[in-house]
Structure formats: structure tokens, C-alpha cells
N, C-alpha and C positions, 0 to 999 in steps of 0.2 A: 531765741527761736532758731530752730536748725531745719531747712530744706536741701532737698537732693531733687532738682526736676530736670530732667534727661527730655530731650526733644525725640530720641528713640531707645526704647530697648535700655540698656545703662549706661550705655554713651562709652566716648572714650575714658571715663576717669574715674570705672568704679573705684579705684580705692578712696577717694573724694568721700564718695558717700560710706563705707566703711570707718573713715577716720571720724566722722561725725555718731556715729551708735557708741550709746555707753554701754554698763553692763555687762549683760549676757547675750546681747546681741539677738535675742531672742524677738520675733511682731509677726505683724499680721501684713496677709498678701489682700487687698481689694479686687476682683475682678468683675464689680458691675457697670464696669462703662462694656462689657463684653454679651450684658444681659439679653441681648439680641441674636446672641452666635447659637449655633443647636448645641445640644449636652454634650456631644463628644467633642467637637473641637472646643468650645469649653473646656472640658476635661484637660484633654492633652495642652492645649494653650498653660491650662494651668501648671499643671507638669512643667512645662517649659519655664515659666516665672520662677519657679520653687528650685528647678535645679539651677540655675539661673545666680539667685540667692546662695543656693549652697556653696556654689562656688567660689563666692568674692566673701564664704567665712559668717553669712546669715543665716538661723533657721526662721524659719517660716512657716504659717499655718493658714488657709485661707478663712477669711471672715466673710460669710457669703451675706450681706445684707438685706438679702429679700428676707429670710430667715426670722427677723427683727424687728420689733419695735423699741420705743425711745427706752420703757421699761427695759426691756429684757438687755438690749445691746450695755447699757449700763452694768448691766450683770459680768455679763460677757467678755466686754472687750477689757478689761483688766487692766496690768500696767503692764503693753510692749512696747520695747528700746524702738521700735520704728515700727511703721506702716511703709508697703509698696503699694502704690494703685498703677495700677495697669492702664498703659492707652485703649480707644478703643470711639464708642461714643460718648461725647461727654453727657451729655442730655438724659441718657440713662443712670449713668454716673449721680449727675445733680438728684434723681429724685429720689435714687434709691438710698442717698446720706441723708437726705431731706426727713422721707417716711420712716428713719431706723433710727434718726437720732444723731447716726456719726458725724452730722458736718456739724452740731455745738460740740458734740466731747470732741473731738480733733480740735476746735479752735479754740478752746476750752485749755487741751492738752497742751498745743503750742505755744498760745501764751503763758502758759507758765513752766515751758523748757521740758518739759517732759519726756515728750521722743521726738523721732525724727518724721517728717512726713518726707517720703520720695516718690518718686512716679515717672511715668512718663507719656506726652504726648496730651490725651484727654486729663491724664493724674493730673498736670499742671495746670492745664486751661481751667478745672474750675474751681483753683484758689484766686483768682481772678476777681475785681468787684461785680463784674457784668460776663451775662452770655453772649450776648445778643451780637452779633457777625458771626456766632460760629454754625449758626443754624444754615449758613452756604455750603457747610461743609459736614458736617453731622445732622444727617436728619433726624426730625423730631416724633416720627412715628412710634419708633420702638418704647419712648419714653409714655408717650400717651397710650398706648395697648397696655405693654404692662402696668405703667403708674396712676395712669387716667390724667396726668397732668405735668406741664412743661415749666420748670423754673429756669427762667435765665439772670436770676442772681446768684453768683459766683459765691465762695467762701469770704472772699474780702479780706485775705491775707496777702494777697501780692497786690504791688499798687499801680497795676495795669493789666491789658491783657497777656497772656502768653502765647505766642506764634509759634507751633514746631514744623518741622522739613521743611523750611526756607532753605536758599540759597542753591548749593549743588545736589541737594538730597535727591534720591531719586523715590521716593516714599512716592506711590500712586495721589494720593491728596498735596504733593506739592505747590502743583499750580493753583487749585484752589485757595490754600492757605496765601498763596503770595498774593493772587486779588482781595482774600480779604484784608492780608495786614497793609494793601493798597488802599482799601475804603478807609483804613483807621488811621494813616498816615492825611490823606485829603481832606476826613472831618478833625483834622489835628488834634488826635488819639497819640499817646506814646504808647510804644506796647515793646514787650519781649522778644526779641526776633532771634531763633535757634538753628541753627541746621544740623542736620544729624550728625551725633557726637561729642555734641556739646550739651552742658549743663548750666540750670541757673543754678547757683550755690549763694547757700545762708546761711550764716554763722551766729550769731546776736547781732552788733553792727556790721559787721564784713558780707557782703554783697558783689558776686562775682559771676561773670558769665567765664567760663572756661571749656 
């Protein structure tokens, strides 16, 4: 299994996540934890992710999930050396890999080494087993308008929650994040605690916060 989950943006150490893509270095960009933004920043966000990628030597093509069902995205999503999912809401995130299919084939693909799954921010929070604290800090509307329903079961590939902009970040949801990774600390929760810059990294065995 190989993860790249960046607490912002691609942290300090894209080439981290670079050295991990085999291949043709060729995947797919996620941005529906964004599914709440209007169509042009949308848009431009996306631009942003894609050159973003270009830069650190990826291309990239976006897999717009609402697009999809379990059928079709089977079609679709093919074989890419990576996925990027995008921070944003996770909530929206969850339902929209839920109704399309992508969170079995992603976990599906990961266990059996196939690409890379990277992200950042929401990307991370929902390989998570559970949701449930992040709704202090992502609200659940967006995911009920458009999806008509809220999962706060995570992927169940990392084996706790993930915390991003903790510590010195200055990311607007900081302090929220740090009360919640404060409730999950009190009901002695271990969770992933990131501040912008850092990355969780996964290699098969090798497990690294950097």
C-alpha cells in the first residue's frame, strides 16, 4: 500500500509522493469534497490542483464523481499510477465515492498495490475508520442537498483518525481542528496529528509522518 496524505496543499516534500508513482506517472485528480464551491472556482481550484501536479512531473485528469455510478466508474476509472483528492468537505467527499463506487475500487486498488492514493486535508480524513468529530468542523449540509445522505464511515484504511492544520498552521479551521483532535485525545482516541507541511507517508510496511 502506498499513501501520500499532505495536511495542506502538497506539503513540504512533494517529491515524497513522486518517488512513490510507478509507471507513467499518469491518475486521476478527485475534487468532490469541493462539491459545494460554485462552477468557477471549482473550475479554477481545479486548474490549480492540475498545474500543481504538473509541476512535481504528474499528469492528471479530473474524475468528476457525481458523473458516475458503481457501473460506469468501473468503466472509467481504469488503471491510474495515482489519485489526488483534493481537501475541502469531507462529508461531500464520503458520499460522493459512496454513490459512484470509488471508495470499493480505491480500496480494492490499494490492497492490492496498485496506485497511489494522495490527498490532502479532507483527501486524508476519509481513509479514516469513522467520521464522526469532523462534522465540528465540516458541515453536513452540502453532503445532504446534494447526496440526500450523510456517511460517517470513513474508508478504513488508516487506522485512526487524521487531524490536519494542527499546531502552527495558520489554515482558518485550525482551531477548530485542535478542539476536535482535543475531544479524541479525552475519549482516548489516537489520531494523526499534522501541521501544514507535513505528510502521513506509506510505503508497504514503512509508515512515516514527515
Amino acid at each position: 500500500m502506498r499513501l501520500y496524505l499532505s495536511s495542506y496543499q502538497l506539503g513540504d516534500r512533494p517529491e515524497t509522493f513522486t518517488s512513490l508513482v510507478r509507471a507513467k506517472r499518469k491518475g486521476w485528480i478527485i475534487m468532490n469534497a469541493f462539491d459545494g464551491a460554485d462552477p468557477e472556482t471549482r473550475r479554477i481550484e481545479t486548474e490549480r490542483q492540475l498545474t500543481n501536479l504538473a509541476g512535481i512531473g504528474l499528469t492528471a485528469h479530473e474524475l468528476d464523481l457525481r458523473l458516475y455510478d458503481a457501473e460506469s466508474l468501473s468503466v472509467k476509472f481504469g488503471q491510474p499510477d495515482f489519485v489526488w483528492v483534493r481537501g475541502g468537505n469531507v462529508f461531500t467527499l464520503r458520499a460522493a465515492m459512496a454513490r459512484s463506487g470509488a471508495d470499493a475500487i480505491i480500496v480494492d486498488r490499494l490492497r492490492a498495490d496498485a496506485l497511489v492514493y494522495a490527498g490532502f486535508s479532507a483527501g486524508g480524513c476519509v481513509l479514516a475508520p469513522s467520521l464522526l468529530g469532523l462534522e465540528e468542523c465540516d458541515s453536513t449540509d452540502d453532503a445532504l442537498l446534494q447526496y440526500g445522505a450523510v456517511k460517517y464511515d470513513g474508508l478504513n484504511i488508516l487506522d485512526r483518525p487524521f487531524v490536519p492544520h494542527l499546531g502552527t498552521s495558520d489554515h482558518p479551521e485550525r482551531e477548530i481542528l485542535t478542539q476536535v483532535a482535543a475531544t479524541y485525545a479525552q475519549d482516548g482516541k489516537q489520531y494523526w496529528a499534522l501541521r501544514d507541511g507535513q505528510a502521513l507517508v506509506v510505503d508497504g510496511s514503512s509508515v512515516a509522518l514527515l
